[in-house]
PATI-599841 format. One line per 10 residues: number of its first residue (from 0); their letters; for each residue x, y, z of C-alpha. Coordinates in nm, 2 decimals. Example, Ala and Ser with C-alpha at 12.3 -4.5 7.8 and 13.67 -1.06 7.14 Angstrom:
BEGIN
0	as	1.23:-0.45:0.78 | 1.37:-0.11:0.71
END
This chain:
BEGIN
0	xxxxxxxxxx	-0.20:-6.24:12.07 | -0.21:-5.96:11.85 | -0.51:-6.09:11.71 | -0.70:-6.13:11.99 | -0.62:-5.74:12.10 | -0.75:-5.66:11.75 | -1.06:-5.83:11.79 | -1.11:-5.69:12.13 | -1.09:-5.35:12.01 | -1.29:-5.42:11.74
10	xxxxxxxxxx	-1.57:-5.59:11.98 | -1.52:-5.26:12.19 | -1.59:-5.01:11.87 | -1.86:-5.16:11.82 | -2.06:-5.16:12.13 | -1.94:-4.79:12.19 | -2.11:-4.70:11.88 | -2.45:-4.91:11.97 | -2.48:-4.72:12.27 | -2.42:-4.36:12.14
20	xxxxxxxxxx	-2.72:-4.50:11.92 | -2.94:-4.52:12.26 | -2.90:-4.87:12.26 | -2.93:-5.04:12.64 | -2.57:-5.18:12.83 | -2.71:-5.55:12.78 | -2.80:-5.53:12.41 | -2.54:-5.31:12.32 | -2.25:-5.59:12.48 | -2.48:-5.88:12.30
30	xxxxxxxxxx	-2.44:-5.73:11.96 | -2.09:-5.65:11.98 | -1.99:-6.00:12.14 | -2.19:-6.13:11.77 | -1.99:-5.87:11.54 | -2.32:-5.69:11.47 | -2.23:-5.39:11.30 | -2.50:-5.03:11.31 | -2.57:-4.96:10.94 | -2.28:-4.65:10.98
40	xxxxxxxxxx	-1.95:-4.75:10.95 | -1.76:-4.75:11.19 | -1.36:-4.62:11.16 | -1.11:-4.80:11.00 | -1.28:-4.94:10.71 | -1.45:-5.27:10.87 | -1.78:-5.35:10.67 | -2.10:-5.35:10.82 | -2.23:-5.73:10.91 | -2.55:-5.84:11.08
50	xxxxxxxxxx	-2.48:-6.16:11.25 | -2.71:-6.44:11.35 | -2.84:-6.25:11.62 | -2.98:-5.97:11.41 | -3.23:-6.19:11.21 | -3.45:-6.23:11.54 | -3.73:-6.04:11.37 | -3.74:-6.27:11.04 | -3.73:-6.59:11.33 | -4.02:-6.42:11.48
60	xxxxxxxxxx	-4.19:-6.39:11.20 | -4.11:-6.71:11.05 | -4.26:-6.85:11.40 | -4.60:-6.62:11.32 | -4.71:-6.80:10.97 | -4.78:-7.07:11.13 | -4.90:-7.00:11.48 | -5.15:-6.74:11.33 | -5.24:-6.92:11.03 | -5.50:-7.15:11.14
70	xxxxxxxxxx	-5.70:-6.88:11.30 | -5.69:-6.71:10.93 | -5.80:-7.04:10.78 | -6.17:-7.12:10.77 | -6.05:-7.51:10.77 | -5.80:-7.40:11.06 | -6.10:-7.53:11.35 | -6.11:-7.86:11.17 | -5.76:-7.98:11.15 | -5.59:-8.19:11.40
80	xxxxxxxxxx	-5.36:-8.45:11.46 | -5.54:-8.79:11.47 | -5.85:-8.97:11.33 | -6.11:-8.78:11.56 | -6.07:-8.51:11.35 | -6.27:-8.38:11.03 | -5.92:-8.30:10.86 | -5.67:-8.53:10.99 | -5.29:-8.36:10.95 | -5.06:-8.56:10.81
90	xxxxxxxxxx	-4.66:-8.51:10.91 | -4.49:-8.83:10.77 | -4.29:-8.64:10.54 | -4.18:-8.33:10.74 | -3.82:-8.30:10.69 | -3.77:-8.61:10.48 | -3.80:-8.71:10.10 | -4.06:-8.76:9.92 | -4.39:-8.63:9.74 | -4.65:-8.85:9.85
100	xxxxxxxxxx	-4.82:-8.95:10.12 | -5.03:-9.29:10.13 | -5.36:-9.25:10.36 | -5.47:-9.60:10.49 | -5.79:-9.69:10.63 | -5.92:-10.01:10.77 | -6.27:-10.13:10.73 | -6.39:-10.30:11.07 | -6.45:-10.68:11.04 | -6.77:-10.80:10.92
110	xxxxxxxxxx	-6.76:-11.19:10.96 | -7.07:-11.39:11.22 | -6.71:-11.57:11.37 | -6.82:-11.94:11.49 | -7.01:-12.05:11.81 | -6.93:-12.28:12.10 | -6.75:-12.56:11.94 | -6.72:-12.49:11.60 | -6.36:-12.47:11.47 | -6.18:-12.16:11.40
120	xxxxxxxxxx	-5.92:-12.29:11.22 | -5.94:-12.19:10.85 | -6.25:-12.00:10.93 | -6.06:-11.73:10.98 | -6.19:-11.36:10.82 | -5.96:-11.14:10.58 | -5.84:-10.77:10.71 | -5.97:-10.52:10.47 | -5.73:-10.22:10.35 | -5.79:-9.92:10.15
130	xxxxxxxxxx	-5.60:-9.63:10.02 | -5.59:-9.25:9.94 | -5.24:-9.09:9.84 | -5.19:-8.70:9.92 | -4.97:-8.56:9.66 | -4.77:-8.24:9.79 | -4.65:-7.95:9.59 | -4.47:-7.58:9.68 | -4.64:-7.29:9.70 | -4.44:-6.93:9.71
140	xxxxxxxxxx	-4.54:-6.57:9.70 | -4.38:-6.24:9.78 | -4.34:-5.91:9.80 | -4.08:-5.62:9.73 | -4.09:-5.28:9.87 | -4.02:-4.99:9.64 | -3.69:-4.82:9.93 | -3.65:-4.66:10.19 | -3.78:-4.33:10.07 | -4.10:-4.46:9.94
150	xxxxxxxxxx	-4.15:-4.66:10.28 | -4.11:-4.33:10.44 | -4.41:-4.17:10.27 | -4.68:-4.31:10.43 | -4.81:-4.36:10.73 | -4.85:-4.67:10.80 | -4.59:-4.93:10.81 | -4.51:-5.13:10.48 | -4.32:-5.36:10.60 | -4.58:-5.53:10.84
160	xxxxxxxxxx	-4.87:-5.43:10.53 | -4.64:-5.72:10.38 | -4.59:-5.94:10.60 | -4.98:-5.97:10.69 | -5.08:-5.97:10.31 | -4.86:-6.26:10.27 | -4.98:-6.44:10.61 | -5.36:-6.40:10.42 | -5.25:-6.53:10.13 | -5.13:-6.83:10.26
170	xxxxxxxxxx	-5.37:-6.88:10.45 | -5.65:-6.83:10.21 | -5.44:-7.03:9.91 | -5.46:-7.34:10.15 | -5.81:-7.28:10.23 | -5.90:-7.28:9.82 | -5.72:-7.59:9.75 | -5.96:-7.77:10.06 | -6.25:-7.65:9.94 | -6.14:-7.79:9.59
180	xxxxxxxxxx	-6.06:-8.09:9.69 | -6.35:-8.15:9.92 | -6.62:-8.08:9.65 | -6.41:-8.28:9.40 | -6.63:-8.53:9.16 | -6.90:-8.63:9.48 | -7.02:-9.00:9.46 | -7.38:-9.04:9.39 | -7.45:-9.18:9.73 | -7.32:-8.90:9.88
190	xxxxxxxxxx	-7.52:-8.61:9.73 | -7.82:-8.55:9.90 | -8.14:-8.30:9.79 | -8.40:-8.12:9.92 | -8.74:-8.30:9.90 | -8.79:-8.56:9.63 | -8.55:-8.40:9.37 | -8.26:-8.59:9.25 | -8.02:-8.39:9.06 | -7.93:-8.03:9.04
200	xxxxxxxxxx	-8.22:-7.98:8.74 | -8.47:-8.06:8.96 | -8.37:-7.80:9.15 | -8.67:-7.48:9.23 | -8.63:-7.19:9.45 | -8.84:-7.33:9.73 | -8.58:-7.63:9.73 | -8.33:-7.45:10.03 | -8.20:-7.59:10.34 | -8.40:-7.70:10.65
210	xxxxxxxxxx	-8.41:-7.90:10.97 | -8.60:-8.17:10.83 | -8.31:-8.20:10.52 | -8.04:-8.20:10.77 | -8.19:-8.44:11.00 | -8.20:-8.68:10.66 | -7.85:-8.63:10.56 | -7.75:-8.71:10.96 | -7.92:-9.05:10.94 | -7.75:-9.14:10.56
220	xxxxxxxxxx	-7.38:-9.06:10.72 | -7.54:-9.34:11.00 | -7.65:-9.59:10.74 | -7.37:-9.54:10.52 | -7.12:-9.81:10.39 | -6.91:-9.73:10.52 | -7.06:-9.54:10.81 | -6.96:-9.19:10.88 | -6.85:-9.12:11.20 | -6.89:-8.83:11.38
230	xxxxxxxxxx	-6.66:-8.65:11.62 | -6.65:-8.76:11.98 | -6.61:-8.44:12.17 | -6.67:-8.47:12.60 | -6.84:-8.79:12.54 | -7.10:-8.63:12.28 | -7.11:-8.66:11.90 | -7.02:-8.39:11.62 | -7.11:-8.39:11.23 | -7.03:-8.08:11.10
240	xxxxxxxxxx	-7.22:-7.87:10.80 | -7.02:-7.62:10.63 | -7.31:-7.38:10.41 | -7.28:-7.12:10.21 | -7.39:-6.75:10.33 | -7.66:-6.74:10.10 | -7.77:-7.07:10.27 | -7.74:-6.90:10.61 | -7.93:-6.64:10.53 | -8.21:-6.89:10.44
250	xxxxxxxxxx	-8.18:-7.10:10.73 | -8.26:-6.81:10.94 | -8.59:-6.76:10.79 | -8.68:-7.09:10.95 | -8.93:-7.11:11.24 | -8.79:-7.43:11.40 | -8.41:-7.37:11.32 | -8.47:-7.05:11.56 | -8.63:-7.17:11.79 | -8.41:-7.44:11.83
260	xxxxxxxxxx	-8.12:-7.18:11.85 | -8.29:-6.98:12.09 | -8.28:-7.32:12.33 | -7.97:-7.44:12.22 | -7.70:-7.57:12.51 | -7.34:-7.63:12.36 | -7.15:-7.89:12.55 | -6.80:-7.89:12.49 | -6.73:-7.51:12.39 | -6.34:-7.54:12.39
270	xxxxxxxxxx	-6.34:-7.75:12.13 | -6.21:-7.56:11.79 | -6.47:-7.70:11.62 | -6.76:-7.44:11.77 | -6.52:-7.14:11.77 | -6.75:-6.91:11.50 | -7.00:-7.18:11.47 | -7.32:-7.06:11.27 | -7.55:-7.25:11.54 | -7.57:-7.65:11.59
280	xxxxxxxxxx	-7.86:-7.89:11.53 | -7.94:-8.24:11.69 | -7.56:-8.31:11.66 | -7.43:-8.07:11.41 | -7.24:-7.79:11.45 | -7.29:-7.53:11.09 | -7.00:-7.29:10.99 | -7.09:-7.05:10.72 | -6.88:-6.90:10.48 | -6.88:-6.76:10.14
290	xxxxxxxxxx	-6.65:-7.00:10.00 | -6.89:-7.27:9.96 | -6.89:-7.37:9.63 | -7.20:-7.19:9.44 | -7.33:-7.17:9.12 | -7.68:-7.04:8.89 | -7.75:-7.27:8.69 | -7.99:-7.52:8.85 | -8.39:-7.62:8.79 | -8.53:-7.70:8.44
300	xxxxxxxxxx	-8.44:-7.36:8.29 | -8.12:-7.33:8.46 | -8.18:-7.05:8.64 | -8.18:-7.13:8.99 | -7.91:-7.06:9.26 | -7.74:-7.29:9.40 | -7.50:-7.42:9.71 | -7.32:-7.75:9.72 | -7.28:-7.71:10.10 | -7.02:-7.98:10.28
310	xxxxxxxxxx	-7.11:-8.24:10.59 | -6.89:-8.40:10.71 | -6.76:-8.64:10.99 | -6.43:-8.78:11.12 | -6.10:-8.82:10.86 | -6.37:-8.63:10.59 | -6.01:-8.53:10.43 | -5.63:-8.51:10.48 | -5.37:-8.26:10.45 | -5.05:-8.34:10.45
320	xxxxxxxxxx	-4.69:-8.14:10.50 | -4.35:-8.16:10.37 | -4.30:-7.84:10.48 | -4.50:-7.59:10.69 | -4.55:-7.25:10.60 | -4.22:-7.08:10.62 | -4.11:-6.70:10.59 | -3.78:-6.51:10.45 | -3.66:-6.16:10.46 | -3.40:-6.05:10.19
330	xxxxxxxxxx	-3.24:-5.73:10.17 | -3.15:-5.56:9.79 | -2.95:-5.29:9.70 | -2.72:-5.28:10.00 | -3.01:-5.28:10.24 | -3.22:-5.00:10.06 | -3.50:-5.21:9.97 | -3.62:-5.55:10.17 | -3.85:-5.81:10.02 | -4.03:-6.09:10.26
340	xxxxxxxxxx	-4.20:-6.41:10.09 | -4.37:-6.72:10.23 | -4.41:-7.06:10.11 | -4.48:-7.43:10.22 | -4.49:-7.76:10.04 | -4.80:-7.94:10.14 | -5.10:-8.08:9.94 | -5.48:-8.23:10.03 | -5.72:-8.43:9.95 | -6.07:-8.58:10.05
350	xxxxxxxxxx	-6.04:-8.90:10.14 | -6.20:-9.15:9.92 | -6.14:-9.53:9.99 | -6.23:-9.77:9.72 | -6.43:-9.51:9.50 | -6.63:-9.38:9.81 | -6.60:-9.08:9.93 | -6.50:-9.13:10.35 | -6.68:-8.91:10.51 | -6.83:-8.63:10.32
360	xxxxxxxxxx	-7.16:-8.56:10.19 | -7.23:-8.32:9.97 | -7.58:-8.11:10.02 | -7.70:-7.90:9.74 | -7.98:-7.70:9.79 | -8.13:-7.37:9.64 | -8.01:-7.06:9.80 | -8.13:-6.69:9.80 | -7.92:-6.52:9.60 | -7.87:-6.20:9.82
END
């Protein structure tokens, strides 16, 4: 009984001293009902200890990362859930053991089948697998503050500086690694030129993007084996281009790409996939960004600039999670300096399925080199 008076008084200390630090009846009782303590002891010698309630802020954050990630990731619009997506995301290992994931893909049957009486019976046609394996891997960074004094002499707040630093990084770490992967080692058959040129030598400055090139690589992802299939948005079907601002900036010089823009009618606007679009074409949507893979060392002298711009259609890649992007708080120095971080275990990959690439094309064309 003795102890329960104790703790009472105790519970009682404390939310007397929350509120002669202006905080409200409610919060003050909910603090002192979890033993949160203000950062000034209180009498008697009890030490000062945040409880579970206390950490809503890091839970909030924590919660952030990932909510607000995607928007920071230019591959953010193309990831979803199942196969009509251009990055399919992959949760098989969430919460369980494990390193690698093992991507699957069917090829569709290609047998004639018999006719009226024929017998089926050991005519019947072989299922046809293949595979891609996603390995995952950690990623961490973080950041320290300096104390309390140096947080004090500026302006702005440090703390939040931090925490959005770290939210970028993340976001742009997992963007690098898909833009890796997605121009990794391109199959022959799925590198596609300007014109008649056939390899990056070949390659002069009058070589850059256009309608007529993109109409070209549209009807290869068609005729491909396997086909490439588009996404099906509102009953209408998507390829999307991913080009390089250099390549944007060329594209607009373009008589019929403008014209074509200035007409344009977008069906299906909701769909991720046209939030920041660059413009669309007979069926593909363009992003641009100057992450595009790029380089200056194309035509016979090797002196030409150059993109190696990305089309692609549905399960072009995979990324898969064992852990989504996560974030800590931890205090040093008894609670004069703080440190956050952020990490995740996840990997990628673009999907290739018996030494063809899935879905992905790779365009390389000469760019103005602004």
């Amino acid at each position: 009984m003795v102890e329960v008076f104790t703790r009472l008084a105790y519970r009682t200390r404390l939310y007397d001293r929350w509120r002669r630090l202006g905080m409200g009846p409610l919060e003050a009782l909910r603090l002192a009902a979890q033993g949160a303590a203000p950062l000034l002891p209180i009498s008697g010698g009890v030490d000062t200890e945040f409880g579970t309630g206390a950490a809503e802020a890091v839970k909030r954050w924590a919660t952030e990362v990932w909510r607000e990630a995607p928007f920071l990731m230019t591959w953010g619009k193309f990831i979803g859930k199942d196969a009509n997506s251009i990055i399919q995301d992959k949760s098989d290992l969430e919460g369980k053991s494990g390193d690698q994931i093992t991507c699957t893909f069917s090829r569709k049957l290609a047998g004639d089948g018999v006719t009226d009486d024929a017998d089926l019976e050991n005519q019947e046609e072989q299922l046809r697998y293949y595979s891609d394996t996603v390995t995952l891997s950690q990623r961490r960074n973080a950041v320290r503050l300096k104390g309390r004094m140096s947080e004090r002499r500026t302006a702005f707040n440090q703390r939040q500086d931090a925490k959005d630093h770290l939210k970028s990084w993340m976001a742009e770490t997992t963007d690098n690694d898909l833009y890796t992967k997605m121009t990794d080692s391109p199959a022959a058959s799925r590198t596609v030129y300007p014109g008649a040129v056939t390899a990056i030598s070949g390659l002069a400055a009058g070589n850059v993007i256009s309608t007529v090139l993109m109409d070209r690589v549209k009807a290869m992802a068609k005729k491909a084996d396997p086909k490439v299939w588009p996404v099906a948005i509102n009953g209408q079907d998507w390829y999307v281009l991913l080009i390089h601002t250099d390549v944007a900036y060329d594209l607009e010089q373009d008589t019929v790409w403008h014209a074509a823009q200035r007409d344009a009618q977008i069906r299906g606007d909701e769909n991720p996939i046209f939030t920041g679009r660059h413009g669309t074409w007979r069926g593909i949507v363009l992003h641009e960004h100057e992450k595009v893979p790029v380089a200056t060392d194309g035509g016979a002298a090797g002196n030409v600039p150059w993109a190696s711009n990305i089309f692609m259609g549905q399960q072009a890649g995979f990324i898969a999670f064992g852990m989504r992007p996560e974030a800590w708080e931890k205090e040093f120095d008894y609670g004069a300096k703080v440190g956050f971080a952020i990490g995740a275990i996840w990997g990628s990959t673009k999907a290739v399925f018996n030494a063809v690439d899935r879905a992905v094309f790779e365009v390389r064309t000469a760019r103005t080199n602004n």
